[in-house]
N, C-alpha and C positions, 0 to 999 in steps of 0.2 A: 531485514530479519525481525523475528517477532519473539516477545518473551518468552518460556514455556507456560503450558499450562497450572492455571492455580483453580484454587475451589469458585467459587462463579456466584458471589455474592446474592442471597436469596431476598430480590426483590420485587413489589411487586410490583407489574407493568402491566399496562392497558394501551389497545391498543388506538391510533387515531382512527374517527371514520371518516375522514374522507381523502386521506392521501397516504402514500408508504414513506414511514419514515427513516427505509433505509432501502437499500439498494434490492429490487426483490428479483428473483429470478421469474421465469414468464409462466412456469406452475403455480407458485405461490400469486404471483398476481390474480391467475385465474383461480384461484380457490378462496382468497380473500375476497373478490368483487371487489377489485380496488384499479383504477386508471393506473398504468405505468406511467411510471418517474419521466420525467423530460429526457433524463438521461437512461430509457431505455433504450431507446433509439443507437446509441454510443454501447450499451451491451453486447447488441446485438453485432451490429459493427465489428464488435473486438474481437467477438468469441469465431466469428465466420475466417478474419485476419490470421487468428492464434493456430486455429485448423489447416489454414493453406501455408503457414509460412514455418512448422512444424515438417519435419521429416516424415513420410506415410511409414507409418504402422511395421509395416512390410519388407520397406526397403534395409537392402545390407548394410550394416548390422541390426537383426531387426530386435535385438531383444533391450540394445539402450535405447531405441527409439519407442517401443512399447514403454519402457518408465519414461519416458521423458512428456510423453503424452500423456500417461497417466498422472503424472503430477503437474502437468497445466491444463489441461481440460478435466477439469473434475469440481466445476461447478463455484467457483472463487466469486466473492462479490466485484473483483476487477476494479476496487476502488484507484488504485497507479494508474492504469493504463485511462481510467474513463478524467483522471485530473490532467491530463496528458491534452486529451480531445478538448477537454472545456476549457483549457489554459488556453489553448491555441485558437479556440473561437472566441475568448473574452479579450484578445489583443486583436481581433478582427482579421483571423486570417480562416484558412478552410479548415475543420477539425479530418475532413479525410484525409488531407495531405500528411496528414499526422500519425497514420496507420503505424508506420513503419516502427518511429518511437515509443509510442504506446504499447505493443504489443516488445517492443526490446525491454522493457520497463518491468512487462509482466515476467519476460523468461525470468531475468536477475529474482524477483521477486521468490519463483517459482527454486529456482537455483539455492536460493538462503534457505526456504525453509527444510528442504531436503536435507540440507545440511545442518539445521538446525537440528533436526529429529535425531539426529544418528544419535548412538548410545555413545560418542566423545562430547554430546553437548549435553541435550535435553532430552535425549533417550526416549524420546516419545512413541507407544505405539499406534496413535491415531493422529490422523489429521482430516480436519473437516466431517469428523464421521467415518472414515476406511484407514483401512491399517498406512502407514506410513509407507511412501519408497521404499526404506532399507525393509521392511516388515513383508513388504509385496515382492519385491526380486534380489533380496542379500545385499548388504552393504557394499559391496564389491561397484555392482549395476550402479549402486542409488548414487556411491559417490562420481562416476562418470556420467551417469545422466545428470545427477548438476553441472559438472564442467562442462557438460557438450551445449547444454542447456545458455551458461555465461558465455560458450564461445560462441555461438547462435546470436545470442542480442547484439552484438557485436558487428558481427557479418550484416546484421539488418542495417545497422545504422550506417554501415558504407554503401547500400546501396541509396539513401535517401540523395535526392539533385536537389540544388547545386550540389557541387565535392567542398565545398566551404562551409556551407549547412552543415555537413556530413562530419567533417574535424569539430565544427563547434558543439555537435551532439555527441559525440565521443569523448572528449574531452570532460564535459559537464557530468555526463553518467559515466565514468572513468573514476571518476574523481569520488562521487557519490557514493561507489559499491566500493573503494578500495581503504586501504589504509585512514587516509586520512576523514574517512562515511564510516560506513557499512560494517568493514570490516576492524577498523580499528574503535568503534563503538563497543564491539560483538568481543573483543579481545580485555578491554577494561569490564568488561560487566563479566567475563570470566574471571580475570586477575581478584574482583571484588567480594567474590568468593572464597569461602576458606573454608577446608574441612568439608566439602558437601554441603555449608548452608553458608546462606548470602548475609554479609558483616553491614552494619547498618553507614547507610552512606549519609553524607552533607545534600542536600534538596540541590547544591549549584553541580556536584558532584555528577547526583542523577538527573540531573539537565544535560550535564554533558555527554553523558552515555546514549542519552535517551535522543538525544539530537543528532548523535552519528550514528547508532544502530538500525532506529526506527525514521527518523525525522529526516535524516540528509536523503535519503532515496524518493521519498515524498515530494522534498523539495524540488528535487531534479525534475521527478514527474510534471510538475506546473513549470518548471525553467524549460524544457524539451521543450512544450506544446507553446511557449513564448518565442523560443529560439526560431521555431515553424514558422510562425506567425505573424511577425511583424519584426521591424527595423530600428522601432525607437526603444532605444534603452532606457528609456525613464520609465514605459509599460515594462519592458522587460523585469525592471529594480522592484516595481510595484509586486507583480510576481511573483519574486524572489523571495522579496518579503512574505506574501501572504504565506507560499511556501514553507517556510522557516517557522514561521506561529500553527500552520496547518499538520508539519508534519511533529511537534510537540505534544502538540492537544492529541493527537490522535495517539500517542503513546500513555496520555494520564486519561483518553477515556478506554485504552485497554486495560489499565491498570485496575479502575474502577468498575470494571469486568471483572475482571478475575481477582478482586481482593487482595493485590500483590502492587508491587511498587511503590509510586507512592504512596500507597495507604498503607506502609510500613514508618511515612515520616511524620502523614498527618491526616488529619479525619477525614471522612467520608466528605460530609460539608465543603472542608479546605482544597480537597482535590479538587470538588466538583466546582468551586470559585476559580480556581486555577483553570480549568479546564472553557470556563466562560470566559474567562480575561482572554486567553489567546483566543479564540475562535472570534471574540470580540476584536483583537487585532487583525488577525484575518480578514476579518468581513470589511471592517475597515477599509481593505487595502485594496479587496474584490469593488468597493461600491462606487471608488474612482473611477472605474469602467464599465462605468454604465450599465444598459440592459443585456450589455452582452455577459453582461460577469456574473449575471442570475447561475448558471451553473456551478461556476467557484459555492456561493450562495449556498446552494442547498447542496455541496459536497460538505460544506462549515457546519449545517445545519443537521447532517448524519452523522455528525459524532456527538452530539448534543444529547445528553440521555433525557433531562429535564428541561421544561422549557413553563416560563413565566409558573412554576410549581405542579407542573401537570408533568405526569410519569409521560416516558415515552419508550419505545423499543430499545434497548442498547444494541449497536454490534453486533453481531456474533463472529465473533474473530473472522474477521475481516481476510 
């Protein structure tokens, strides 16, 4: 799940020339004059996976499966699903065998935010640029297109072989969206709310929310593509780790997006140190693993707004 939207702090950015510093879709490529990311490759991938393994358009019932298409193909930077591929290539195993994960990854994904929008959370009427689910086929659709959506990722991961894989990947994203992830992050950062506006929290407070709403799914994302991937639990723990620092940072550099979050406990500056220390631990964890962890690499290095004092692209809600 992701925060609601806040004002989009006015700063200025330039852009690099010679490489994308963030996940670009393959128009923006071709309009920039810019080489796709290594991990286009892994985009491209997903979005072909997300399409076949998505109910068609058409089929009975076809009007949840029109939202439910509609709110996962509709152009997402697919950041879950592509830390999913690169986890499972940086413990040395095959990132396509990993198809299946990676795109269960993105349903859930796809499932929060829907639910985020509805007018009981963050009443949102846009997302990404187009009216929300509930905005495009009435609350009704929006909120069973997300649960068709979580029962979907679900199904995928029982069919991944071994049936042993298949429990240990269930279990791990199970665990991730539910109560003790996902869902009981999304439940405290409502509780911290009062009156329609949000009470000022303790910084370990908002770690904690921040690490089960935003961060524990992230995490899972790099544990899946470890789980695929290899046998030795010390890569796996390495993982794990970078995970846990990766899916933080990415919650305080949306913050520092949208002017909200953190930058209600401390400056601009403080985030953005905060925001380097963990991707700092991250990278850390990624460089154990050699050439193959360059992906992890430059996933750490997309959420980086600054770099050695040179402005770079932020995010754009991811």
């Amino acid at each position: 799940m992701e925060p609601s939207s806040g004002k989009i702090l006015n700063l200025k950015i330039k852009k690099k020339s010679n490489r994308p510093p963030r996940l670009w879709a393959r128009g923006e490529i071709v309009r920039a004059g810019l080489k796709p990311a290594p991990t286009f490759s892994y985009l491209v991938m997903i979005e072909g996976a997300l399409e076949r393994f998505l109910p068609p358009e058409q089929a009975y019932p076809a009007e949840v499966h029109e939202a439910m298409r509609y709110a996962v193909l509709d152009g997402g930077k697919r950041f879950r699903p592509i830390l999913v591929l690169s986890a499972c290539e940086a413990v040395g195993g095959d990132p396509k065998r990993a198809l299946l994960p990676a795109c269960a990854v993105e349903l859930i994904h796809a499932y929060s935010l829907i639910h985020d929008d509805l007018p009981a959370l963050d009443n949102d009427d846009l997302r990404r640029g187009k009216p929300t689910c509930h905005r495009k086929f009435g609350e009704a659709l929006a909120i069973l297109a997300g649960d068709a959506l979580l029962t979907r990722a679900f199904q995928l991961l029982s069919e991944v072989k071994p049936a042993r894989k298949a429990i240990l990947l269930i279990q791990e994203l199970s665990e991730a969206a539910g109560t003790s992830g996902m869902i009981g992050g999304q439940v405290d950062d409502i509780l911290s709310s009062q009156n329609g506006s949000r009470t000022v929290l303790r910084s370990s407070k908002l770690d904690s929310i921040s690490q089960r709403k935003t961060g524990r799914l992230i995490q899972a994302s790099a544990v899946l593509g470890a789980l695929l991937g290899t046998e030795s639990k010390a890569k796996r723990e390495r993982i794990r780790r970078f995970g846990a620092a990766l899916g933080l940072a990415f919650q305080v550099a949306d913050d520092i997006m949208d002017g909200d979050g953190y930058l209600r406990l401390m400056s601009f500056s403080q985030a953005e140190e905060k925001l380097k220390s963990l991707l700092t631990r991250a990278k850390q964890e990624a460089e154990t693993l050699g050439k193959k962890g360059k992906g992890l690499l430059q996933l750490a290095d997309f959420l980086l707004p600054c770099a050695s004092g040179s402005p770079k692209l932020i995010p754009q809600k991811i």
